[in-house]
N, C-alpha and C positions, 0 to 999 in steps of 0.2 A: 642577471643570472643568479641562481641563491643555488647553495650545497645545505649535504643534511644537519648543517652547523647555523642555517638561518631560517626562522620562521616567522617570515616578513609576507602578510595577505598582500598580494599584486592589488595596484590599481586599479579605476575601473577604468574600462575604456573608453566608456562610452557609447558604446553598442550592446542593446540587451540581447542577451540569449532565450531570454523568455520575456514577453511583453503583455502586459493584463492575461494573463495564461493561453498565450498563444506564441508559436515560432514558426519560422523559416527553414529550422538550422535539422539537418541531417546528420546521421553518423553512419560512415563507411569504413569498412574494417578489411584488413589483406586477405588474399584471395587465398583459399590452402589454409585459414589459419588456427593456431591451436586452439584448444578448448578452453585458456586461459584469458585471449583475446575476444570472441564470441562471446566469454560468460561479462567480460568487461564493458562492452559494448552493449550487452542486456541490462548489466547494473546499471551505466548511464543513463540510462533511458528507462528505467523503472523507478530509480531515487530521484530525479526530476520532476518525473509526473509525482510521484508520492505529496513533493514539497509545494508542484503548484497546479497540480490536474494536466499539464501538459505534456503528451507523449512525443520525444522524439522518437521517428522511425532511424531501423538502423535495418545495415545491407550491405552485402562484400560488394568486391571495390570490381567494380566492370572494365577500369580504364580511364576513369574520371583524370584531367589533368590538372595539375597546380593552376589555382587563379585565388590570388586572395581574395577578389570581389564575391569569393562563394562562399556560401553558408555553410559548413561545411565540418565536423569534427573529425579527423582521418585518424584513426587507429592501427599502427602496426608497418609495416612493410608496405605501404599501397602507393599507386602510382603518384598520388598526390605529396608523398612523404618524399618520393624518389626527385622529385621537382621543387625541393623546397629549399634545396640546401643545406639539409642538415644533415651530421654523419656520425652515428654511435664510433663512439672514441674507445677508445682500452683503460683510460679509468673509468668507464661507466661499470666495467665489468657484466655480469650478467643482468643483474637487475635494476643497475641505474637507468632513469629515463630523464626525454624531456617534453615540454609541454612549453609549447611556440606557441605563439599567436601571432597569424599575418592579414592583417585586414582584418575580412569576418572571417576569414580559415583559421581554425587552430589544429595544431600537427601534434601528437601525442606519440612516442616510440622507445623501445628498448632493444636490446639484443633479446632479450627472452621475453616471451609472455607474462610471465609474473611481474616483469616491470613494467608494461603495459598497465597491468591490473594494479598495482604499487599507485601508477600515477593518474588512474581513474578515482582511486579512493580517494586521492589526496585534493584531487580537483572538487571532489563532491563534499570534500571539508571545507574548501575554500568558498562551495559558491552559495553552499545550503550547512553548510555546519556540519555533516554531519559524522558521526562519530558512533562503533560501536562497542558493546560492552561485553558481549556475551552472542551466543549463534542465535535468542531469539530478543536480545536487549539493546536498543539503537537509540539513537536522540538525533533531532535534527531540527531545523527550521522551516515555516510554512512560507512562500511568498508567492504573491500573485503576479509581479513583475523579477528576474532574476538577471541583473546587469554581466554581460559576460568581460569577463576581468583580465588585462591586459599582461597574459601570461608569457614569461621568458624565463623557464623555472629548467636550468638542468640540476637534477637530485639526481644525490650519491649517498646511498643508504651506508649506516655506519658502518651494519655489516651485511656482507654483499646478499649471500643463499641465508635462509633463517628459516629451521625449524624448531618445532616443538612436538614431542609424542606422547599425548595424551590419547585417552579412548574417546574423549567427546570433542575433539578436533575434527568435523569433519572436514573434505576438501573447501566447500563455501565457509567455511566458518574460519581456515585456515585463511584462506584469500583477503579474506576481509579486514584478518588484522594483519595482514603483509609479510604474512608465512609464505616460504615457498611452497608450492606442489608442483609436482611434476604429470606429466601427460601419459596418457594411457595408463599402463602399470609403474609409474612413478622415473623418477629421474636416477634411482639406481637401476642397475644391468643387474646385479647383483650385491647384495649387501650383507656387513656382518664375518660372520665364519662361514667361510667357504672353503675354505683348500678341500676339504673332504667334502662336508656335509654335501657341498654343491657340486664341485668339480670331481673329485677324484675319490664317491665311496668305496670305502673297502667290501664292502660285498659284490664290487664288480670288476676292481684291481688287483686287491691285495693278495689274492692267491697266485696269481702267474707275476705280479710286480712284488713282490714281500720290500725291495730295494727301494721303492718309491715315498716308505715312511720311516717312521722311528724302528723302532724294537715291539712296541706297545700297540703301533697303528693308530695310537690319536695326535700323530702330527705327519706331515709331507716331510723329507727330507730335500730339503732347499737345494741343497749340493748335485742331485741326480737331472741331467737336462733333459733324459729321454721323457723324466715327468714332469719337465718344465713346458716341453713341446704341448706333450697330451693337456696339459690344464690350458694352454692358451688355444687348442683347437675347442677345447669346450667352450671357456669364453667367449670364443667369435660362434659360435652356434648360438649362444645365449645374446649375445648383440644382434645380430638377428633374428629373435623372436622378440627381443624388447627396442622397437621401433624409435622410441623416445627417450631411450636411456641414454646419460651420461655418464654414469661414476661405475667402475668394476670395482669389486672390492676384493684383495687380495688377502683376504682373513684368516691368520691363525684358528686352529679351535679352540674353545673357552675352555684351558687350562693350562697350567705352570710346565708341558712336557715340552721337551727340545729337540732333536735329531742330533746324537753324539758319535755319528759314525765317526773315521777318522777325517773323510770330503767336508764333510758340516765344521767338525773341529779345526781345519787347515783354513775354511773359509773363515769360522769367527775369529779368528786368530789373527786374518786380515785385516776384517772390515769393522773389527771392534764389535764383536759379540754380537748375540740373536740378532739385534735391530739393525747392526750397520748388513748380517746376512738379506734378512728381508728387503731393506732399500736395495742394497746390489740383487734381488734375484727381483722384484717387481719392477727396474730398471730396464732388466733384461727383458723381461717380460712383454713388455707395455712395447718395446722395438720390435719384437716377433708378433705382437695381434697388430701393432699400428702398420707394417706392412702389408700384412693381409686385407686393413681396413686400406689402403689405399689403392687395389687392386679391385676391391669388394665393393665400399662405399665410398670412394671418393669425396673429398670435403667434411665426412663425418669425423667428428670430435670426442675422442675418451677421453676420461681421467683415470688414470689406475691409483687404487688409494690403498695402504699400509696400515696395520697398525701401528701406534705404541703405548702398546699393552699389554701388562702385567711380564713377562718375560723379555718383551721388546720396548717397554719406557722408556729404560735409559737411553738416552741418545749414545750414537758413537762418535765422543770426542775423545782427546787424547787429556790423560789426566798425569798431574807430577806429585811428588815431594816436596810440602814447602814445611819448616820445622816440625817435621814429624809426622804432616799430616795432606792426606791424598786429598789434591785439590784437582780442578779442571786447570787445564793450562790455556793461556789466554793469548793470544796473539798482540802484537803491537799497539793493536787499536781496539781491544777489550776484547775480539771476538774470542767465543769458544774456538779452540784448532780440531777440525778434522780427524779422526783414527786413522780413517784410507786417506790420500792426501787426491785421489783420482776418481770421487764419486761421481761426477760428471749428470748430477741430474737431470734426467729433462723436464722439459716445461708442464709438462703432464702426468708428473708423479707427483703423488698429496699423498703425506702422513696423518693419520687420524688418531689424535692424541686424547686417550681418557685420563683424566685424573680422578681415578674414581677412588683415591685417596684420602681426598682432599675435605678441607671442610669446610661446604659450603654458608657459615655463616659468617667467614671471612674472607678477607680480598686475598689478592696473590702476592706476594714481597719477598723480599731477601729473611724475615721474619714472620711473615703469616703465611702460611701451606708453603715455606720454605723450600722443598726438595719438589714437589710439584713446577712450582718456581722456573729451581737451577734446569728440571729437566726439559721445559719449554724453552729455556731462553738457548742451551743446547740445540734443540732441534731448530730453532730461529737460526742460529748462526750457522748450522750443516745447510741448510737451502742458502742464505745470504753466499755462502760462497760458492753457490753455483748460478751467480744473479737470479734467484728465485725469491720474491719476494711474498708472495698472497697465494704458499701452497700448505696453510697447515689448516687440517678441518679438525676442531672441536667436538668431540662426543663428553658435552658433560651431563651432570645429575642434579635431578629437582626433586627428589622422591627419600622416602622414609619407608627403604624397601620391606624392612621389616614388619612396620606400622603405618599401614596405610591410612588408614583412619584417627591420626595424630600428622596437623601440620607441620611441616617439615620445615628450619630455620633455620631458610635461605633470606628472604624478606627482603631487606636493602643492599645486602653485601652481592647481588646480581649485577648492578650498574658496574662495583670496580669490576669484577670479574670480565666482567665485556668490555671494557675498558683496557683490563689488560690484554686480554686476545686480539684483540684489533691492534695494540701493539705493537704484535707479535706478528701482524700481517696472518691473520686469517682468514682463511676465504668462505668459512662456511661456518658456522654457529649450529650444533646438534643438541638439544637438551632431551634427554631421556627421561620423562616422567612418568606417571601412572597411567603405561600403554595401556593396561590389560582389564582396568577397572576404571570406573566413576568415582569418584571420592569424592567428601563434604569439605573437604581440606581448602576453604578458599581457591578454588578451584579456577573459578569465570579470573577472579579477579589475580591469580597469576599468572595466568594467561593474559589475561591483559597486561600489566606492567613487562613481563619479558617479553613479550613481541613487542611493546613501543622502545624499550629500551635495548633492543639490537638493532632496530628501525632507524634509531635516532641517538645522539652523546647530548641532547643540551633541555632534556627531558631529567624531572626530579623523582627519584622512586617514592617518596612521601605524597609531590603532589600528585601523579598519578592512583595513589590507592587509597587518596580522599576525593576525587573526581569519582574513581569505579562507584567508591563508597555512596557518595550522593546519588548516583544516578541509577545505580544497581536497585539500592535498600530504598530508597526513596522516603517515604515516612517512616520507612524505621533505621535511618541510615545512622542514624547518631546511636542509636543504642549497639547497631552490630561496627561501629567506628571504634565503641568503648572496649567490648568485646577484644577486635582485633587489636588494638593497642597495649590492653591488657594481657594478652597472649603472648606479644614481644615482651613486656617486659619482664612477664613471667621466665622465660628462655632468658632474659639478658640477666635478670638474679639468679637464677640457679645455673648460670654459664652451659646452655646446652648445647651442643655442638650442631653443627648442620653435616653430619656425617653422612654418608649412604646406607652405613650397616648398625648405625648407632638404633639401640634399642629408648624408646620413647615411652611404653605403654609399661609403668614402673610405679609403685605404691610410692615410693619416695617423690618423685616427680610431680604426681597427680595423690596428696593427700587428699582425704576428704574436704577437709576445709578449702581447699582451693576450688574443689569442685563445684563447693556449694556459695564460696564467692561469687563464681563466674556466673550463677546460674539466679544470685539474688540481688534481685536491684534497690532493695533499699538500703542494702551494704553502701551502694553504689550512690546513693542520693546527692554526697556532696563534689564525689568526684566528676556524675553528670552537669553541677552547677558551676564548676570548674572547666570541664572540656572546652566548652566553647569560648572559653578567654585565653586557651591556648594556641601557639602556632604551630606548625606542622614537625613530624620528624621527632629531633631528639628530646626536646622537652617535653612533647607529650609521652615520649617511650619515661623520659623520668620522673613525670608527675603519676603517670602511670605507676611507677616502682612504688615512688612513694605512698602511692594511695591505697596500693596494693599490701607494700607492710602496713600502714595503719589498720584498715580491715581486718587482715588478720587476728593483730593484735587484740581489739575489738572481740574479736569471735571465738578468741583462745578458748575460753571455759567452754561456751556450750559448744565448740566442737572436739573438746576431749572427751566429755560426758557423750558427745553420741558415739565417738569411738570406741569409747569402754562399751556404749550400750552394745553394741555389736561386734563386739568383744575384737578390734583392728588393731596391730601390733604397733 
């Protein structure tokens, strides 16, 4: 059995799956099943014949019983899976699966469909190579015989749900690199800021409820239940139109405003300010729609999720006086202590933590994005002491909101960052990128490295974005290799931050001469005869520095002279 800490190719069995490009072997998929399992079962059977002319057919499952002696691929919930003995566990979470081999049957399953399709991709890594780069950039291998390999694989992805929001993500494109998507209108019920915008606008409240918001009307006041009821009868009307939703989201509106009645001020005064309000009023919440869901949908499952953002970040723990100076108070055993001492969460409330502070060219520590940091590890220890372990979702940032069209530098310091939210016991991983637009910004290829590196802990961000590199650029992979190493190192001498709001497109940052570095390769002549005697990572980010001052150097005169010439300050 391997987890996603071992990438060990299974033996072969000894029985081929495809023989001089012919087989036996079928794929049956569960009855009812979602569009994530169906599309799983098409790729199987499309990237096989690609690699050796041979199609397997595929077909929902009629009834078929377990018999290893059958040829057989079962996909999903089918009667064959229900005869096999095997049983999604509670650390598989949503999108671990496994992939058994019993005789000639092999049994492939998850709690959700995306882990179905998780462990179709990985099987077609394992029996053909293959591997993609981009929505229309793929590699793989040809073979006229394809031995079926002696699979006993449970995988536990590092991190469980994983997205990315980009505008050129489509759903298949998402799939493929081990994104989640969700079904029909997606896996939120509702997402974002809703208290208003979705649940309760003011041009249909506010005049006979004026009591339901602030003073302003751009926030709910938390404190009043009669608008605690009305927002949860909206919610459950919106659970049933979204058939396949999971997640509600209980979202502030996008700004710094509070509800200072004196009910809101009695309650933060309890529960430790804005954030400890929201956890106690989405608490309360999630008991009043989850009733109604058990009357209504029976067996169906929400998540109600929280912000903590921008007036709700800070967590609510209790904080002291230590020589003069306001610290967190820490329990016996390190943990942060509680503000309420009686939050009682349930199992199905999720905070969703932006640190849109933060910068992302470095990791997370007691000393790097420091208060970002203390405020996670906060929010870590308010669920730890409701035995809640894997309830905080990540909403972080990839994007140079300002300047889209200037690489953003994030680059390697992604792996700690995932590294430390996993942690922290997250259960979902959100990166906010360039929703709204296409950019040049190496785009395919961060895409690529953040989806393997929430996929997986034992993956290099180096060698990942000299793999994309060779197999994206192909003949010209070495010159767009120099390029993008050059770019880091450029950001690592002039210390640029990986901020969200940090401004990028700056005459100081982008002198001409740099410009015209980048752009002249016989600046470059001995640094190209140098690359390839390098190894990956930081020596190349420093041969790069240096090669980069030399240059310069080099080009001082004639790019002052063209600067006068065009008279640049």
């Amino acid at each position: 059995t391997t987890t996603e800490e071992v990438d060990t190719r299974p033996q072969e069995s000894g029985i081929n799956l495809i023989d001089n490009c012919e087989s036996s072997y079928r794929i049956i998929y569960q009855k009812d099943a979602p569009s994530t399992i169906i599309n799983a079962a098409s790729e199987l059977s499309s990237f096989l014949k690609q690699s050796s002319t041979c199609e397997l057919p595929y077909s929902v499952d009629t009834g078929e019983e377990f018999n290893p002696d059958n040829k057989v691929i079962s996909l999903g919930f089918t009667n064959i899976y229900e005869g096999s003995g095997l049983e999604i566990t509670e650390d598989m979470h949503k999108t671990g699966y496994y992939i058994k081999r019993f005789g000639n049957t092999v049994v492939i399953n998850a709690k959700d469909g995306n882990g179905v399709m998780n462990a179709v991709y990985d099987m077609l890594n394992y029996l053909v190579d293959l591997e993609f780069y981009s929505s229309e950039e793929f590699a793989m291998e040809y073979y006229r015989t394809i031995p079926l390999l002696d699979f006993d694989i449970k995988h536990i992805p590092y991190i469980d749900v994983r997205d990315i929001l980009k505008k050129t993500l489509t759903s298949q494109y998402k799939r493929r690199m081990r994104l989640y998507t969700g079904e029909g209108s997606g896996q939120w019920v509702t997402f974002a800021h809703t208290v208003i915008t979705q649940y309760l606008p003011t041009s249909t409240y506010a005049s006979e409820h004026p009591d339901w918001y602030n003073g302003a009307k751009t926030q709910v006041c938390y404190s009043n239940e009669e608008m605690r009821h009305e927002m949860a009868k909206q919610i459950e009307e919106r659970i049933v139109a979204s058939k396949y939703g999971q997640y509600v989201m209980i979202g502030h509106e996008d700004n710094w405003d509070i509800c200072n009645c004196a009910n809101c001020q009695a309650e933060m005064a309890l529960y430790g300010g804005y954030s400890g309000q929201e956890l106690h009023f989405t608490n309360e919440l999630s008991k009043e729609v989850d009733a109604w869901l058990a009357d209504n949908q029976p067996g169906r499952e929400i998540d109600y999720v929280f912000f903590a953002y921008q007036t709700s970040q800070m967590p609510p723990v209790k904080t002291e006086m230590v020589n003069g100076k306001e610290v967190v108070a820490k329990d016996a055993d390190g943990y942060c202590v509680p503000f309420y001492d009686n939050f009682n969460i349930r199992k199905n409330v999720i905070v969703i933590y932006c640190p849109i502070d933060s910068d992302f060219s470095l990791g997370f520590s007691e000393t790097e994005n420091a208060a970002q940091y203390q405020q996670l590890i906060g929010w870590r220890d308010i669920f730890y002491k409701s035995n809640l372990y894997n309830n905080i979702l990540i909403w972080s940032y990839s994007l140079a909101c300002r300047d889209y069209m200037i690489p953003f530098n994030n680059f390697g310091a992604v792996k700690d960052a995932y590294r430390f939210y996993k942690d922290l016991g997250a259960c979902y991983v959100m990166d906010q990128s360039t929703y709204d637009s296409a950019i040049p910004c190496f785009e395919d290829l961060s895409i690529y490295t953040q989806s393997k590196l929430m996929y997986r802990s034992d993956v290099d961000y180096n060698d990942l974005a000299d793999d994309f590199i060779n197999h994206y650029y192909g003949e010209a992979a070495e010159h767009f290799r120099e390029y993008f190493y050059f770019i880091r190192s450029h950001y690592k001498k002039n210390n640029v931050p990986g901020a969200l709001f940090n401004v990028l497109c700056t005459p100081s940052l982008w002198p001409l001469e740099t410009i015209e570095l980048m752009m002249n390769t016989a600046a470059h002549k001995t640094f190209d005869e140098e690359m390839g005697k390098l190894g990956n990572g930081a020596d190349r980010e420093n041969e790069s520095l240096r090669q980069n001052t030399a240059n310069l150097q080099v080009n001082t005169h004639a790019h002052k002279l063209l600067n006068e010439e065009i008279n640049l300050s």
